[in-house]
C-alpha positions as CSV (number, residue, x, y, z in Angstrom):
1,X,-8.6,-18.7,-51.9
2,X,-7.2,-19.1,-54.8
3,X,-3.8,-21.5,-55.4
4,X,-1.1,-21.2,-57.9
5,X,-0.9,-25.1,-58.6
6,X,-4.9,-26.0,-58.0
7,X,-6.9,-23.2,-58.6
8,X,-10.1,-22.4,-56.5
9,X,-9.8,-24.2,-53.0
10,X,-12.5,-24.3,-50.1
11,X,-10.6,-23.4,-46.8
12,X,-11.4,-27.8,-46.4
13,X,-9.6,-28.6,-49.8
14,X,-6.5,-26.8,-48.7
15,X,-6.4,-28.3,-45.3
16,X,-7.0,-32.1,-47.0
17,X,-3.9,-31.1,-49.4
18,X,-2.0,-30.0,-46.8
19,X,-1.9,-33.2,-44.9
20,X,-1.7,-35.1,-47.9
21,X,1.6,-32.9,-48.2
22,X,2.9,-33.5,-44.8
23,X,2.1,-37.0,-44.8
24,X,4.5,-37.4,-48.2
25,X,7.5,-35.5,-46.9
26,X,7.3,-36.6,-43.2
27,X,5.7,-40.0,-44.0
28,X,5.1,-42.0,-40.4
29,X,6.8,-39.2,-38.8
30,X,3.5,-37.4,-39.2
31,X,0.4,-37.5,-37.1
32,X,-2.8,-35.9,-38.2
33,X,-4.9,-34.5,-35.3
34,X,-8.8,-35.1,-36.0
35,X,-10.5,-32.0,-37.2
36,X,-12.6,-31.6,-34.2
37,X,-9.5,-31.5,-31.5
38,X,-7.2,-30.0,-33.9
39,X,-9.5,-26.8,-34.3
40,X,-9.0,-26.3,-30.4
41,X,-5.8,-26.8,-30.1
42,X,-4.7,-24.5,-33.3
43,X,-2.9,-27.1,-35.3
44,X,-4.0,-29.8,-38.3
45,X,-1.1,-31.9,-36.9
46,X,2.4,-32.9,-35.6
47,X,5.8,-34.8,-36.2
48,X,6.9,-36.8,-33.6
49,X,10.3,-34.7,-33.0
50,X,8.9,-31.6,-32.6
51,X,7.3,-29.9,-35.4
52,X,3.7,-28.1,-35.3
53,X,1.4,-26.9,-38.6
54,X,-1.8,-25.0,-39.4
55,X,-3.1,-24.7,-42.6
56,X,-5.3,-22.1,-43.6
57,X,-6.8,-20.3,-46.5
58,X,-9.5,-17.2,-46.1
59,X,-13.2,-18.0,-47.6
60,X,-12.9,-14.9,-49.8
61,X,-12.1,-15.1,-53.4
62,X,-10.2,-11.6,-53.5
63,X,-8.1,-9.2,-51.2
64,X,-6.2,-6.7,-51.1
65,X,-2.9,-6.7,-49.6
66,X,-3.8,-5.0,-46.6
67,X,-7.0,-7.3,-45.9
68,X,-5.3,-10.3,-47.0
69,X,-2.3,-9.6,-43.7
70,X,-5.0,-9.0,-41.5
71,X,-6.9,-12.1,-41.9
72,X,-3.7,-14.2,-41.8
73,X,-2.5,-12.1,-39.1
74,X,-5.6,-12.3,-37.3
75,X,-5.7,-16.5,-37.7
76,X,-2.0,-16.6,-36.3
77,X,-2.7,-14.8,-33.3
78,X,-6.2,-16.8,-32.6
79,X,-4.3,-20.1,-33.0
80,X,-0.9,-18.9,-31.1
81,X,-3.5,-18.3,-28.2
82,X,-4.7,-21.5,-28.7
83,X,-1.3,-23.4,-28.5
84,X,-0.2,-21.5,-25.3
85,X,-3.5,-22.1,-23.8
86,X,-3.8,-25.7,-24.6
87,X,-0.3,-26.8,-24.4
88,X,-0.4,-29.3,-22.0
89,X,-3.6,-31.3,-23.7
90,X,-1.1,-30.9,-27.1
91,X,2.2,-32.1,-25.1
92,X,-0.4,-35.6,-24.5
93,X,-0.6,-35.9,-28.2
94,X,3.1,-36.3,-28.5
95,X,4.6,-36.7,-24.7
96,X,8.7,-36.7,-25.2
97,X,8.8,-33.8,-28.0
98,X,10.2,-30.3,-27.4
99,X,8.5,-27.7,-29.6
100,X,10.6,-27.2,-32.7
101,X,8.6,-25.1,-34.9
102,X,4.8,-23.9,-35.4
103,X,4.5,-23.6,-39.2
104,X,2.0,-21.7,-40.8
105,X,0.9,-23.0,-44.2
106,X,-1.2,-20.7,-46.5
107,X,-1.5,-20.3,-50.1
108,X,0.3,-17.2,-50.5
109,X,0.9,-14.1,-48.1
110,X,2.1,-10.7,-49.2
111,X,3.7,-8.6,-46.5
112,X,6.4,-8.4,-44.6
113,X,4.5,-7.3,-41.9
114,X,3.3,-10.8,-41.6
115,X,7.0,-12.1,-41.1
116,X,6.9,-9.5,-38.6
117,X,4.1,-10.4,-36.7
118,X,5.8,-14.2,-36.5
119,X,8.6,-12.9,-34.8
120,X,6.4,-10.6,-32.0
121,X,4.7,-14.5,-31.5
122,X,7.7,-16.0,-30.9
123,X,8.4,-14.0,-28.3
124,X,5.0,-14.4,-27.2
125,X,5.5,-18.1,-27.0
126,X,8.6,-18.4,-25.7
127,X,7.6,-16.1,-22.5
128,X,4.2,-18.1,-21.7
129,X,5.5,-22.0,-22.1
130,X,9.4,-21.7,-22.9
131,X,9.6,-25.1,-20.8
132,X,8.1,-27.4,-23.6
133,X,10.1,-25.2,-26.1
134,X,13.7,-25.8,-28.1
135,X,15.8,-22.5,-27.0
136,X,15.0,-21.5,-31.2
137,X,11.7,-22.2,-31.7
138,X,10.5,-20.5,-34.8
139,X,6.9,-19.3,-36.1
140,X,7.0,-20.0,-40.0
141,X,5.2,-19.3,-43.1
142,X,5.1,-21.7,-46.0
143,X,3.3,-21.7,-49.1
144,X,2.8,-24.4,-51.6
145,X,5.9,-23.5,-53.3
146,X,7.9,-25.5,-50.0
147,X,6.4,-28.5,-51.5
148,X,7.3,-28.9,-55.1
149,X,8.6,-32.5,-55.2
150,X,5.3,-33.6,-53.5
151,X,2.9,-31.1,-55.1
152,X,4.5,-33.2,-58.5
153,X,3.3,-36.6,-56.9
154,X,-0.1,-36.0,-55.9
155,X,-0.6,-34.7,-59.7
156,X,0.9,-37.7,-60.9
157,X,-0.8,-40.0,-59.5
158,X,-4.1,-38.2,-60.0
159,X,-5.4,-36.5,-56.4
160,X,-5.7,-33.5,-58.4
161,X,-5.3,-32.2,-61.9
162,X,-3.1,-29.0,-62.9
163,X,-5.3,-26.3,-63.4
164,X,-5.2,-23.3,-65.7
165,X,-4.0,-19.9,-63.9
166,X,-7.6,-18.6,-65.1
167,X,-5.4,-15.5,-66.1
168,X,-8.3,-12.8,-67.4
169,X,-6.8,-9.8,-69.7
170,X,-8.8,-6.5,-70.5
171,X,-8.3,-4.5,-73.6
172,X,-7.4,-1.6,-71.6
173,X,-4.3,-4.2,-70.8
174,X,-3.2,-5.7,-74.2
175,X,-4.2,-1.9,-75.9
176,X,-1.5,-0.4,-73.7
177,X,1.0,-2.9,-73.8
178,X,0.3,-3.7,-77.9
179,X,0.9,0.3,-78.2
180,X,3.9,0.0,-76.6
181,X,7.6,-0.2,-79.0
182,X,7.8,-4.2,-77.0
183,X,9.8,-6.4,-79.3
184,X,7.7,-9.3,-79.1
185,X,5.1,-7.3,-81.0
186,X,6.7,-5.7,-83.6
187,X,8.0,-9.5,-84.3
188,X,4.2,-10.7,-84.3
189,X,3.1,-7.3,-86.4
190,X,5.9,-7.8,-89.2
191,X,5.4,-11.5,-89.7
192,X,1.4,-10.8,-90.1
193,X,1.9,-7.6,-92.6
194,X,3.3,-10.3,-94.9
195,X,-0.5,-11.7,-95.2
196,X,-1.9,-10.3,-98.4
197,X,-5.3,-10.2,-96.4
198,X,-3.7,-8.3,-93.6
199,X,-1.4,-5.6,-95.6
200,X,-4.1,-3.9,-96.7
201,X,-6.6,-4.0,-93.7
202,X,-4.7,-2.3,-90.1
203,X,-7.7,-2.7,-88.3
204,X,-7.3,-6.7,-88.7
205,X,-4.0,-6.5,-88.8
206,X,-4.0,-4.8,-85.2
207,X,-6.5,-7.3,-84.0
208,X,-4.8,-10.3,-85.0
209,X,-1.4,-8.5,-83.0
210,X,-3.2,-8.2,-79.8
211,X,-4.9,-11.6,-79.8
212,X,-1.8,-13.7,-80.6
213,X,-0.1,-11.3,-77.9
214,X,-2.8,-12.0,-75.5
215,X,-2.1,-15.7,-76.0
216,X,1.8,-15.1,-75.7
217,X,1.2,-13.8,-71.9
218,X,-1.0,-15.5,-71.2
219,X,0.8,-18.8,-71.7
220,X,3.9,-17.8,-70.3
221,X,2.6,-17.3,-67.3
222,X,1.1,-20.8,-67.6
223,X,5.0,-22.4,-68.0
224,X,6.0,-20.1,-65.2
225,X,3.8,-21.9,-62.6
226,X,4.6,-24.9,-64.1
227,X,8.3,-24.5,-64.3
228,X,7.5,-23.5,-60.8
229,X,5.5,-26.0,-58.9
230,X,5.8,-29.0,-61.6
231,X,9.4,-29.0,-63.1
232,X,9.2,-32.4,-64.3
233,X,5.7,-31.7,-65.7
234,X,7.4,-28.6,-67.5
235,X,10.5,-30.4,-68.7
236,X,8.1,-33.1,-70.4
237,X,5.6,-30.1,-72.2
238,X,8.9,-28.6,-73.3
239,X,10.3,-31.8,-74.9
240,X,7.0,-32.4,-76.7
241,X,7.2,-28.4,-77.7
242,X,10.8,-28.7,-79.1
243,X,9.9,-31.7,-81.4
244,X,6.9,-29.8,-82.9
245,X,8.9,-26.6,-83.2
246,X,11.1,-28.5,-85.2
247,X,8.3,-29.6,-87.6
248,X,6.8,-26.7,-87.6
249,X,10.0,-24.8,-88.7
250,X,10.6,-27.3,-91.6
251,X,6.8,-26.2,-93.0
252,X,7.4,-22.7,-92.2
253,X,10.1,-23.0,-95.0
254,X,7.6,-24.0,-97.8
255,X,5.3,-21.0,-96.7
256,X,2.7,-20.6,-93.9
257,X,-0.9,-19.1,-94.3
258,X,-2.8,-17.8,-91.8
259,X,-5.0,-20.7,-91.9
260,X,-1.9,-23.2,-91.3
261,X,-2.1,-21.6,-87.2
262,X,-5.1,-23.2,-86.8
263,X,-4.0,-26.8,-88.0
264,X,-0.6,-26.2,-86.2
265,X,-2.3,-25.1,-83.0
266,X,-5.1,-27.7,-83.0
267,X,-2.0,-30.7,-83.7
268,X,-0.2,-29.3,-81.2
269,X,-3.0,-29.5,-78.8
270,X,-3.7,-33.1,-79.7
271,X,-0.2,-33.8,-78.7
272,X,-0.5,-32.6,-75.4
273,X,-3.5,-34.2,-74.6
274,X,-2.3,-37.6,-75.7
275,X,1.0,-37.4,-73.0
276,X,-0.9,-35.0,-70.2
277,X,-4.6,-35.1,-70.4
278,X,-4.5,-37.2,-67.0
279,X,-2.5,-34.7,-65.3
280,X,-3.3,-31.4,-67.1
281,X,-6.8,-30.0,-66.7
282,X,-8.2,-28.9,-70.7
283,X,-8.0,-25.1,-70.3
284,X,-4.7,-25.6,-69.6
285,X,-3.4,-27.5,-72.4
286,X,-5.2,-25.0,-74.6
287,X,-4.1,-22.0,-73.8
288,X,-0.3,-24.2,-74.0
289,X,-1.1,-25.0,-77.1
290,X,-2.1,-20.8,-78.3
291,X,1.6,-19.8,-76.4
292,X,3.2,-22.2,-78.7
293,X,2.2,-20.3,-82.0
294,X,2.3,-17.1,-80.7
295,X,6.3,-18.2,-79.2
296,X,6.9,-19.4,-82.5
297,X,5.8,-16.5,-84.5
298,X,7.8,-14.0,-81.9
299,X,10.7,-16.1,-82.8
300,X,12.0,-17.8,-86.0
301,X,10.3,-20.9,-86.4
302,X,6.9,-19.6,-87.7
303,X,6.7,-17.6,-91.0
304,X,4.8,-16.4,-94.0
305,X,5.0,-16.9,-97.8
């Protein structure tokens, strides 16, 4: 299933980030169960006062919203079964706990019939082994985003790189939206009519209007899952896109040609590779680098003669 901060994960990718997660907020307090037991009992692993978790992402690449509840549905009632059913074997593993929580951790879920489903397992729980329960043991969902300071670390220190969102855009898309009376465009199409090569040639001129548009979205999407799931990450591109801007703004009052994109864009790039090529993976620092001229031309800093 795809992940907001990693990309592509095998349902084994997830599970080995997932621990490393646990293991950085709860440190010694969490205990890993070994693959093999923790399969039959329902859980990856434990914290000594009380807490239980699961990971799990589907095999498939694409859902719906409907199929995507139903697998996750289906996994939390196989694995509930699992913890009533095996309870005492668990209660071994960690012999002076009360049950706290069960948490559920999954890339992403959609539906509120999900939460729903939590709270008809609870009950479910609570009836069949309320003994080794607290009185308000809870089933939760998390998603990566209940792990930002620690998502931050592992990309810091290298386990994994930031990957691009991979965000895809048809024609159908940028037609409809370049059509539209948006603001951002007319910015984009104004500054571009100023181009002698473009006044005279509205099919180019409309080509150039959805690509640097395309970039614009594209890339902002890119800062929102960094803002996101890496805010110092962000707060570091941002710096290093401020001092450019500031550059770029200077030449901008000299006159820009069209040309002068393609040297501001690939300096720009260079810059980001220098500070974040260790934590950033390359797509993603280039389509950073196209949302910084298309930001600039929607705003003031970029220009024409």
């Amino acid at each position: 299933m795809k992940t907001e901060s990693f990309g592509e994960l095998s349902g084994q990718d997830w599970e080995d980030i997932c621990n490393k997660l646990f293991h950085l907020r709860y440190k010694d307090n969490y205990q890993e169960v070994p693959a093999r037991y923790g399969g039959d009992y329902g859980i990856e692993g434990f914290t000594f006062d009380g807490d239980l978790f699961q990971c799990y992402s589907p095999k498939d690449e694409e859902f719906s919203s409907k199929s995507l509840y139903e697998l996750q549905r289906d996994k939390i009632t196989k694995d509930i079964s699992k913890l009533i059913k095996n309870i005492l074997e668990i209660k071994k593993l960690n012999r002076n706990a009360i049950i706290k929580n069960w948490y559920f951790v999954t890339p992403a879920y959609d539906s509120k019939n999900l939460i729903e489903h939590c709270r008809k397992k609870e009950e479910e729980v609570q009836k069949a082994i309320s003994q080794h329960l607290t009185k308000d043991f809870k089933i939760i969902l998390q998603t990566e985003n209940a792990y930002v300071e620690e998502l931050q670390y592992i990309v810091n220190t290298k386990y994994f790189s930031i990957k691009s969102i991979d965000k895809t855009l048809t024609n159908e898309d940028l037609l409809s939206i370049s059509s539209s009376k948006n603001e951002i465009i007319e910015k984009i199409r104004n500054k571009l009519l100023k181009l002698d090569s473009l006044k005279i040639d509205n099919e180019k001129l409309n080509k150039w209007t959805f690509l640097v548009f395309k970039y614009f979205i594209i890339g902002q999407e890119e800062l929102e899952v960094l803002n996101k799931s890496y805010p110092d990450t962000y707060k570091k591109i941002t710096r290093v896109k401020n001092s450019i801007e500031r550059a770029v703004e200077q030449k901008s009052l000299l006159g820009l040609k069209l040309t002068d994109l393609q040297t501001i864009q690939k300096e720009y790039k260079e810059e980001l590779e220098k500070d974040f090529m260790n934590v950033c993976e390359i797509s993603l620092l280039e389509n950073l680098a196209q949302e910084a001229i298309a930001d600039w031309m929607a705003r003031c800093p970029i220009d024409f003669e």
